[in-house]
N, C-alpha and C positions, 0 to 999 in steps of 0.2 A: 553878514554885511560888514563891510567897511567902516569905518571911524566916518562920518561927514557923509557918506554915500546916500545918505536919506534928504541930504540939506539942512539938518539939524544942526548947531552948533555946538561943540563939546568943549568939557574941560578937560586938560591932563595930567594930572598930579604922578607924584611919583610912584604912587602905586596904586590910583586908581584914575576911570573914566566916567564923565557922567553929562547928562545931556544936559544944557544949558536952559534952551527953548521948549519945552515939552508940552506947554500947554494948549489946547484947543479949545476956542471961543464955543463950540458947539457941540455937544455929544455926536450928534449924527455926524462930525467932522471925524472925529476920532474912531468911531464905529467903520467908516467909510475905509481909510487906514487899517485898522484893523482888518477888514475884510482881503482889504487887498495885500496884507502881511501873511494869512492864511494861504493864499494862492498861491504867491510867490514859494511861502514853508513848504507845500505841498510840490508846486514842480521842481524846487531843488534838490539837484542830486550833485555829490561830491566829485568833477573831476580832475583829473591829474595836477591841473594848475594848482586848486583847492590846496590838493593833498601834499603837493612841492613846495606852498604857500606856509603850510601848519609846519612842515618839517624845518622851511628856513628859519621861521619865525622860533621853533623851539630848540634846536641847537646855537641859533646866534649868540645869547650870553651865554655858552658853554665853551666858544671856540678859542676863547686865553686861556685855557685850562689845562693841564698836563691830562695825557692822556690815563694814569693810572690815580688822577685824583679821585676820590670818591663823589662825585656829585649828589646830591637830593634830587633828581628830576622828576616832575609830575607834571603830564600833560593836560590838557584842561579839555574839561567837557562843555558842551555849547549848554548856556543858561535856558529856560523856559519862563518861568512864573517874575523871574528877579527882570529878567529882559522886557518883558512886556510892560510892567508898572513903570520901569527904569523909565520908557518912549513916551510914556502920556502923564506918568506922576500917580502917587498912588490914592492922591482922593479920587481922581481923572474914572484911575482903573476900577476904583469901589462903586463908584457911580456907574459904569460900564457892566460890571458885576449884575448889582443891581435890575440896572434895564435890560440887558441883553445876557443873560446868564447863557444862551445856546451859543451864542458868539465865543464870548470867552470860553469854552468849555473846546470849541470848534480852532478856535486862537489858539489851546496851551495843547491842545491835540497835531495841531500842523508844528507847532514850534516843537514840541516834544518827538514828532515822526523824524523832521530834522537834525534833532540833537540823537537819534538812532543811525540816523546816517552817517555821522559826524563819526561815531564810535565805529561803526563798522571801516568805515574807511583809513581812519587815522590808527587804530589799536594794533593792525597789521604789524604798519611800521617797526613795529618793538621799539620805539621809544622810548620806552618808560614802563615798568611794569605796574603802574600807580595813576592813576587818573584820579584829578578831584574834581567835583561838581559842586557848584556855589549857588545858594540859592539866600538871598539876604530877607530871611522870612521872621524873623523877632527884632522885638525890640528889647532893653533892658529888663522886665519886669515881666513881659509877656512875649507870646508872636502876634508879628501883625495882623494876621486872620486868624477868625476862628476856627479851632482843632475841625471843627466839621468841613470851614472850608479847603482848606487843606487836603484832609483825606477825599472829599469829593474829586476836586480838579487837580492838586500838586503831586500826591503820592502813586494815584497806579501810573502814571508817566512818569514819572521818576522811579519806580520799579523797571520798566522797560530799558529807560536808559542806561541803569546799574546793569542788568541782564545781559548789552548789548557788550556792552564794556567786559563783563564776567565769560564771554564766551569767546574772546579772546585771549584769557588769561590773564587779563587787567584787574588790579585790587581798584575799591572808588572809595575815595574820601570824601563826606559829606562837610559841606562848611556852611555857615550861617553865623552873621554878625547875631547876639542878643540870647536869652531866656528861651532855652526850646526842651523844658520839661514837661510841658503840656505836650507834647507830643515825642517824645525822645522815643518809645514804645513802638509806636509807627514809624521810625527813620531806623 
């Protein structure tokens, strides 16, 4: 999706985005969204605009550059677990967890299918021989879910997505704000 393309209102710092508006007066409002986020994850597929879209966007701050500078480029992979709490908030999402565990599970499966498609389409390119995938799952002291959650619904879709990326000849860097030795084993 797009910055706004939801109707949501964001903020934009310099080097991050974040939804303003995110909250839902009613679970089943959010549920509803959700469902219909799944659908949407599930018919899209990458084309050419997409993929002319990710290319402009990722050479633009490289094009003042001498051509034999050395840049660091790493192209980014589509989010899963960090994108969906980011749209409802993450009591929002705990609470959704909660009541609708087949949803969410059906949610980080369609976003995850998506973020496979992302990688096969865009890794081609040769870009970049480095992709990182960002997932903002601890906090200081801990992660935000429990190691169980995690390995349930985060990790074997984020296996895929690494895999998807690895089969192109892409290295992936894992990133996460916070305390992730509870689970470092499993990443």
């Amino acid at each position: 999706r797009t910055p706004g393309e939801d109707g949501r209102a964001r903020h934009n710092s310099r080097w991050s985005t974040w939804i303003m508006d995110r909250r839902y007066e009613r679970l089943t409002d959010l549920a509803r969204d959700a469902e219909a986020d799944v659908r949407a994850c599930l018919a899209w597929r990458p084309d050419a605009a997409y993929v002319a879209e990710v290319r402009r966007e990722f050479e633009a701050p490289f094009a003042h550059m001498h051509p034999t500078d050395p840049p660091v480029r790493m192209i980014g992979s589509s989010k899963t677990l960090d994108e969906i709490h980011s749209l409802c908030g993450l009591e929002q999402f705990c609470d959704l967890l909660a009541d609708e565990p087949a949803l969410v599970r059906d949610w980080l499966e369609a976003r995850t299918q998506a973020a496979v498609a992302h990688a096969h389409a865009i890794a081609p390119l040769g870009l970049s021989p480095l992709a990182q995938h960002a997932e903002d799952i601890a906090y200081k002291g801990r992660t935000m879910y429990s190691p169980a959650m995690l390995r349930r619904y985060l990790f074997p879709g984020l296996k895929r997505i690494v895999a998807a990326w690895h089969e192109h000849g892409v290295r992936v860097m894992f990133h996460s704000d916070g305390y992730l030795m509870e689970v470092l084993d499993d990443l």
